[in-house]
Each structure stands twice: as structure tokens, then as C-alpha cells.
Backbone as JSON Lines, residues from 0, in Angstrom:
{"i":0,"aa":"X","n":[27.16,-84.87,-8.31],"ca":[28.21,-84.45,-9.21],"c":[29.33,-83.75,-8.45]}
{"i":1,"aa":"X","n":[30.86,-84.01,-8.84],"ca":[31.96,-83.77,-8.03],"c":[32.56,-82.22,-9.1]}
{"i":2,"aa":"X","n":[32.98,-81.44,-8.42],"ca":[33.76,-80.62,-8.94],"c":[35.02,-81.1,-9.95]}
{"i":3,"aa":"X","n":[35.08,-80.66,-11.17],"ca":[36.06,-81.52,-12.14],"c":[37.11,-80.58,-12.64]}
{"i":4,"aa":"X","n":[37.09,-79.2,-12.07],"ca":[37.74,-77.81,-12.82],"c":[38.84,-77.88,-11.47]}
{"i":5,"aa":"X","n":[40.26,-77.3,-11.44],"ca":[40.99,-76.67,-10.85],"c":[41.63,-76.17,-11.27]}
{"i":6,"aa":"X","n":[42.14,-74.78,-10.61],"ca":[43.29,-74.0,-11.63],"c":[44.66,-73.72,-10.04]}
{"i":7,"aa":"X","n":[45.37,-73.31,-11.15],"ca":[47.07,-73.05,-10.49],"c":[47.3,-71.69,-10.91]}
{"i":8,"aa":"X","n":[48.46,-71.13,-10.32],"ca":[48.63,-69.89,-10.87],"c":[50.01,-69.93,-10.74]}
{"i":9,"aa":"X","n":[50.67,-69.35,-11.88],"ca":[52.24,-68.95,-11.11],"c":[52.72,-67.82,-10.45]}
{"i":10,"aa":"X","n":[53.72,-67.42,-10.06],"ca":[54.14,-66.02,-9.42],"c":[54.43,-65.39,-11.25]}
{"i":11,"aa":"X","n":[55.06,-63.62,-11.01],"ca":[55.53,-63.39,-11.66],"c":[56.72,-63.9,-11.97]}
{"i":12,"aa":"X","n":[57.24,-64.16,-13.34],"ca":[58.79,-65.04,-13.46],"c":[59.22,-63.96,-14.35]}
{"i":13,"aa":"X","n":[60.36,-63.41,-14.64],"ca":[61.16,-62.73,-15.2],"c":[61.45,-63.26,-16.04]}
{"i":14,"aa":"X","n":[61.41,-62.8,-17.56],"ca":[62.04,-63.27,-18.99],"c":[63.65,-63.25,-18.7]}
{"i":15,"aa":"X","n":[64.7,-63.98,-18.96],"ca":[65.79,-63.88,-19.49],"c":[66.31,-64.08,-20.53]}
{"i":16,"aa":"X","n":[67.42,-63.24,-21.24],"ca":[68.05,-63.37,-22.92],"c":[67.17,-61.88,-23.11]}
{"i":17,"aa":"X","n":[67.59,-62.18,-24.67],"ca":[67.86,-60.68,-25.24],"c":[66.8,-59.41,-24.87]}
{"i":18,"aa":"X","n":[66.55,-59.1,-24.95],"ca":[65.45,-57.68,-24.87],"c":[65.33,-56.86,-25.93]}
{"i":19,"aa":"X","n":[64.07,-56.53,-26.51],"ca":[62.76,-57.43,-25.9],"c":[62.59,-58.35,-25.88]}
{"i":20,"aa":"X","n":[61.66,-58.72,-24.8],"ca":[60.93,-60.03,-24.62],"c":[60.34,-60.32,-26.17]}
{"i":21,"aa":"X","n":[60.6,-61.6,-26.34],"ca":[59.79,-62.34,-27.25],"c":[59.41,-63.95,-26.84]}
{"i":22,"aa":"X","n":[58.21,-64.21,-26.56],"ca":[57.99,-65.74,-26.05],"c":[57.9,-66.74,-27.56]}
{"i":23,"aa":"X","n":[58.22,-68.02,-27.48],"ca":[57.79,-68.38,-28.33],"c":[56.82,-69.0,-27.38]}
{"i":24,"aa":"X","n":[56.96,-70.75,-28.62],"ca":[55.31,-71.6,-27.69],"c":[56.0,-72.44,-26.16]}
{"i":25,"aa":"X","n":[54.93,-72.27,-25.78],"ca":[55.38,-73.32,-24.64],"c":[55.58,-74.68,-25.33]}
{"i":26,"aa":"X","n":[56.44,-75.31,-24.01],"ca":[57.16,-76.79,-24.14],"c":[56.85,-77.17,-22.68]}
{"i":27,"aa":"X","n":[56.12,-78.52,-23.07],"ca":[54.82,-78.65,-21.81],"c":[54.81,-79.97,-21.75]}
{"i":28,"aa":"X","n":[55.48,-80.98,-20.43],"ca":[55.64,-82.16,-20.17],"c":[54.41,-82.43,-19.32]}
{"i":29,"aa":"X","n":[53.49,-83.16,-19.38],"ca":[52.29,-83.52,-18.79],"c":[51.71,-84.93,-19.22]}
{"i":30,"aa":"X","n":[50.89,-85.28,-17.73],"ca":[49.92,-86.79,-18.19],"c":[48.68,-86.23,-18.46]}
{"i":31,"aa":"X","n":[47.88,-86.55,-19.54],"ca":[46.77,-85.81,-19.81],"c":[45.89,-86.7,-20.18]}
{"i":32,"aa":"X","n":[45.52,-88.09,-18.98],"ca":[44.38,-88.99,-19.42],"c":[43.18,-88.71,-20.39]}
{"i":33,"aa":"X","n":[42.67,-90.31,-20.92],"ca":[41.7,-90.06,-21.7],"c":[40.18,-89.28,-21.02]}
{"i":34,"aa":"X","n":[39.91,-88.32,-21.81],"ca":[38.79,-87.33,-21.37],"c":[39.2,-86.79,-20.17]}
{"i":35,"aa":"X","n":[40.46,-85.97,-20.4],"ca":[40.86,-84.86,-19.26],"c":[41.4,-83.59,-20.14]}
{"i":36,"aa":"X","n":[41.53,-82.7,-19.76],"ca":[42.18,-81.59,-20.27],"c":[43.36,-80.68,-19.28]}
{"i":37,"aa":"X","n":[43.95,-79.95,-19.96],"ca":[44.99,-79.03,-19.44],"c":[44.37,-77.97,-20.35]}
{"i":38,"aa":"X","n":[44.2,-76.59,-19.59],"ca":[43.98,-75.23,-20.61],"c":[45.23,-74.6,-19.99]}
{"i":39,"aa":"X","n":[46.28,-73.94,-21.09],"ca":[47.27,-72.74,-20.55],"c":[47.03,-71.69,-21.04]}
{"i":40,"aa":"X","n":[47.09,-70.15,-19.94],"ca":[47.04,-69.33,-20.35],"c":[48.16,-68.03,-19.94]}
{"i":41,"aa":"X","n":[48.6,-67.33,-20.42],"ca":[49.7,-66.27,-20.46],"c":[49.56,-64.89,-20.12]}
{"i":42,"aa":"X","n":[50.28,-64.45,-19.32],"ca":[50.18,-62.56,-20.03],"c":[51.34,-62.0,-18.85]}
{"i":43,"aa":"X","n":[51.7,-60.79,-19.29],"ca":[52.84,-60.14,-19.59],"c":[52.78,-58.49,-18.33]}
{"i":44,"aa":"X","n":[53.64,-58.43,-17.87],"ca":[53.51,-57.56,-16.7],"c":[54.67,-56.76,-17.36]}
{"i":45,"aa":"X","n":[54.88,-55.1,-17.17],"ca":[56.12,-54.53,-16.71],"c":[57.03,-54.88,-15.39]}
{"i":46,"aa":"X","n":[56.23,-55.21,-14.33],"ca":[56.7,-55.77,-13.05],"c":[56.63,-57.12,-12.72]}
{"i":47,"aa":"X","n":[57.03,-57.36,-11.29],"ca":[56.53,-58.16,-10.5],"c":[55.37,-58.15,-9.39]}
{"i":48,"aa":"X","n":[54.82,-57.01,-9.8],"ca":[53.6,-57.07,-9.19],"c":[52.57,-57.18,-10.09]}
{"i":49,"aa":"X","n":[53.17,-57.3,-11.28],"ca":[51.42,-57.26,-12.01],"c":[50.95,-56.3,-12.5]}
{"i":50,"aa":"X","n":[51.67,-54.65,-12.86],"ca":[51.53,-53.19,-13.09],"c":[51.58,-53.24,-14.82]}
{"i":51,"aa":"X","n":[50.58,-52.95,-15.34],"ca":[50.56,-52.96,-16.81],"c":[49.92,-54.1,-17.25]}
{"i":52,"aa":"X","n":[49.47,-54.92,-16.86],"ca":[49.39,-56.1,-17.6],"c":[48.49,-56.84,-18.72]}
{"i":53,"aa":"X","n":[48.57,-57.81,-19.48],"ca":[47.8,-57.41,-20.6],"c":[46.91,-58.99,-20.57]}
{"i":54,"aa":"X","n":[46.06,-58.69,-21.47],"ca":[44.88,-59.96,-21.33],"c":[45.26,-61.22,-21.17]}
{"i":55,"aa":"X","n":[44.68,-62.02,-20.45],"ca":[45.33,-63.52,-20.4],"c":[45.19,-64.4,-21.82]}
{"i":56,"aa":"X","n":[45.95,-64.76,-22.51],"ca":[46.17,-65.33,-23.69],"c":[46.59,-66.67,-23.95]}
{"i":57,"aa":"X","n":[46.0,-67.7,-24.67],"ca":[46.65,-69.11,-24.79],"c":[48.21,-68.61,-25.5]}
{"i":58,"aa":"X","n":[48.45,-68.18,-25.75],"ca":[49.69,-67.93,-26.62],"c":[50.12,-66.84,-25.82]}
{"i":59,"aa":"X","n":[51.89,-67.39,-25.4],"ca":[52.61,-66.24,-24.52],"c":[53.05,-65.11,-25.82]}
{"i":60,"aa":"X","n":[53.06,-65.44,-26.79],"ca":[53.51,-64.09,-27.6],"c":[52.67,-62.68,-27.25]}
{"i":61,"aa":"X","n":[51.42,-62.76,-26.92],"ca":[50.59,-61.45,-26.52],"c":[51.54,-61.15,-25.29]}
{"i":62,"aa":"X","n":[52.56,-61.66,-24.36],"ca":[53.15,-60.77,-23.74],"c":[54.86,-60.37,-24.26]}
{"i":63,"aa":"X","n":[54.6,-60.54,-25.93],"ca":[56.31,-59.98,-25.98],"c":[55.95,-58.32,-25.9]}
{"i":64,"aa":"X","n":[57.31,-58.06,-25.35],"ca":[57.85,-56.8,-24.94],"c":[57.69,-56.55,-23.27]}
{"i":65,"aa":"X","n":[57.07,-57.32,-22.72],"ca":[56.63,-56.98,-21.85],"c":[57.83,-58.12,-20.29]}
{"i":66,"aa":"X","n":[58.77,-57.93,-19.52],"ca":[59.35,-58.03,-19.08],"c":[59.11,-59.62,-17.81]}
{"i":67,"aa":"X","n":[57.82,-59.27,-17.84],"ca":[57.48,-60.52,-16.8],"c":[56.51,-61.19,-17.31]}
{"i":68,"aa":"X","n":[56.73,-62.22,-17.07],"ca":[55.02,-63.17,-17.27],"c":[54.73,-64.11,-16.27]}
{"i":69,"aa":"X","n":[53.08,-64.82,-16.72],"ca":[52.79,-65.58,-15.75],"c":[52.22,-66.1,-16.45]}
{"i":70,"aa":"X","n":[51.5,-67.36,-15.35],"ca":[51.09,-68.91,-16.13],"c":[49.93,-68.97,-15.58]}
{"i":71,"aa":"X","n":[48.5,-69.53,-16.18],"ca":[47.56,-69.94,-15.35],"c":[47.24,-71.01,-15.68]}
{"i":72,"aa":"X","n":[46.71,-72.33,-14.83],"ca":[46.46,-73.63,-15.44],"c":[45.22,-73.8,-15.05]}
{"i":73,"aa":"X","n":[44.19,-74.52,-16.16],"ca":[43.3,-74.91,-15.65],"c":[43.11,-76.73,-15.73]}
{"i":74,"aa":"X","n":[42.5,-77.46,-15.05],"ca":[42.66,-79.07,-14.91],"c":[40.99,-79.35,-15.09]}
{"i":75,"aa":"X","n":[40.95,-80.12,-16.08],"ca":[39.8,-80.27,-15.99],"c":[39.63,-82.19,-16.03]}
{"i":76,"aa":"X","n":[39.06,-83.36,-15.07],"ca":[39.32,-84.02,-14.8],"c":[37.99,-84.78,-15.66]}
{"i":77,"aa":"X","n":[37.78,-86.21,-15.75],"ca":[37.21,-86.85,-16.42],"c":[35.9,-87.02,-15.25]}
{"i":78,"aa":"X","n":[34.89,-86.5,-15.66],"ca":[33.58,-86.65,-15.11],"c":[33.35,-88.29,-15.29]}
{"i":79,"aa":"X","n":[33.62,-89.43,-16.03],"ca":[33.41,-90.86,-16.51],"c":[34.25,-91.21,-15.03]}
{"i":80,"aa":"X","n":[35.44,-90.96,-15.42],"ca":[36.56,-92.46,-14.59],"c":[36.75,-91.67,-13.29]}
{"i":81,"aa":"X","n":[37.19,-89.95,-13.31],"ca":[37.72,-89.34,-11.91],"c":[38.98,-88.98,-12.18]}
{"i":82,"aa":"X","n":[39.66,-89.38,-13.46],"ca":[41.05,-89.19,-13.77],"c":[41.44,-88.13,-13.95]}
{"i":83,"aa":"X","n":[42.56,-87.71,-13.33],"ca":[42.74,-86.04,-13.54],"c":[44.36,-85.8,-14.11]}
{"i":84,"aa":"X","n":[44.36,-84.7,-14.8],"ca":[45.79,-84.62,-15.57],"c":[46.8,-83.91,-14.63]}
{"i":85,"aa":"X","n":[48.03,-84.01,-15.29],"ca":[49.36,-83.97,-14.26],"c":[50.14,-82.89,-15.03]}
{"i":86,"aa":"X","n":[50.2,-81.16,-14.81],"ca":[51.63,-81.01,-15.24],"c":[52.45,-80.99,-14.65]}
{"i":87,"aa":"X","n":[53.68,-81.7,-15.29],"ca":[54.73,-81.46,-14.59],"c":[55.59,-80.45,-14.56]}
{"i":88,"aa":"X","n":[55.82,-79.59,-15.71],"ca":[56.79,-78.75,-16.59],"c":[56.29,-78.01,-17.39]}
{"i":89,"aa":"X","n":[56.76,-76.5,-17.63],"ca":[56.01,-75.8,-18.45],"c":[57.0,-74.57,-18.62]}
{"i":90,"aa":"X","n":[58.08,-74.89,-19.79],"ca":[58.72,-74.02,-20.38],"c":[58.31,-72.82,-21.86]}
{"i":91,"aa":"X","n":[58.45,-71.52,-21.49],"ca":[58.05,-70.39,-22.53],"c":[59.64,-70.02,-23.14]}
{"i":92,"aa":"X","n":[60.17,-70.47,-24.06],"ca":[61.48,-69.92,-24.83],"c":[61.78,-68.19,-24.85]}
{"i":93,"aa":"X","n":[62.57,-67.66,-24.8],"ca":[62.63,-66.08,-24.93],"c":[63.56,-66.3,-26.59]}
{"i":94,"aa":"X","n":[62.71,-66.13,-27.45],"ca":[63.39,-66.0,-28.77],"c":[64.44,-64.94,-28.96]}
């Protein structure tokens, strides 16, 4: 049996527009073959280092107010064929 899980991480990215932060949903361009998955998850820093930060969340709204965020991806690939999913793009709106 082959390892079928990988994850990504992003840096901290800075919200821009009004203040406070408010995220809406992500807008998420990806190939996501049959029996593969993409999991996204969110959360919200005062900094860019990561100082304050709050639980990792499928939904970026658990980091409104909070000035920075980040992305974690997980890939989970088809144990059947080997096929593994692609993101390409992964936009959070600042409402």
C-alpha cells in the first residue's frame, strides 16, 4: 500500500479591504478526479508569524477580525487508479 495523503501549507497572507477582516467562502479552481479529495482548512493570526492564532477551520470566517490568514491543503489520492487532485487557485473574499 502507497501513501495517498499529502498536505501544503501557505505562508501567512495579509487580508486586504476594509477592516475588520471578514472572509467569506473560498473560490477554489481545482481537478478533483473520481475518488480523490481536496480538504481546506483556515485560521487567522494577528501577525505574520503566527502570534494569536485561532483553530484551524474549514470555513475562513473563524478567522474574521483577525488580520492574517493561512491555508492548509490536504490531497488525498485514489487508492483504485493512483489519481491525485490538482489545486490550482484558492481565493478567500474580504467582505
Amino acid at each position: 500500500p502507497g501513501n495517498f495523503e499529502s498536505f501544503a501549507q501557505s505562508l501567512w497572507t495579509r487580508g486586504t479591504g476594509p477592516q475588520p477582516m471578514v472572509y467569506g467562502q473560498p473560490i477554489v479552481a481545482a481537478v478533483v478526479p473520481f475518488d480523490t479529495e481536496i480538504a481546506l482548512e483556515f485560521r487567522g493570526a494577528i501577525d505574520n508569524q503566527g502570534s494569536k492564532t485561532t483553530a484551524w477551520s474549514d470555513d475562513p470566517s473563524m478567522a474574521n477580525g483577525f488580520e492574517y490568514l493561512q491555508m492548509r491543503a490536504t490531497f488525498r489520492a485514489s487508492a483504485l487508479t493512483g489519481a491525485r487532485p490538482i489545486l490550482n487557485h484558492v481565493v478567500v473574499p474580504n467582505l
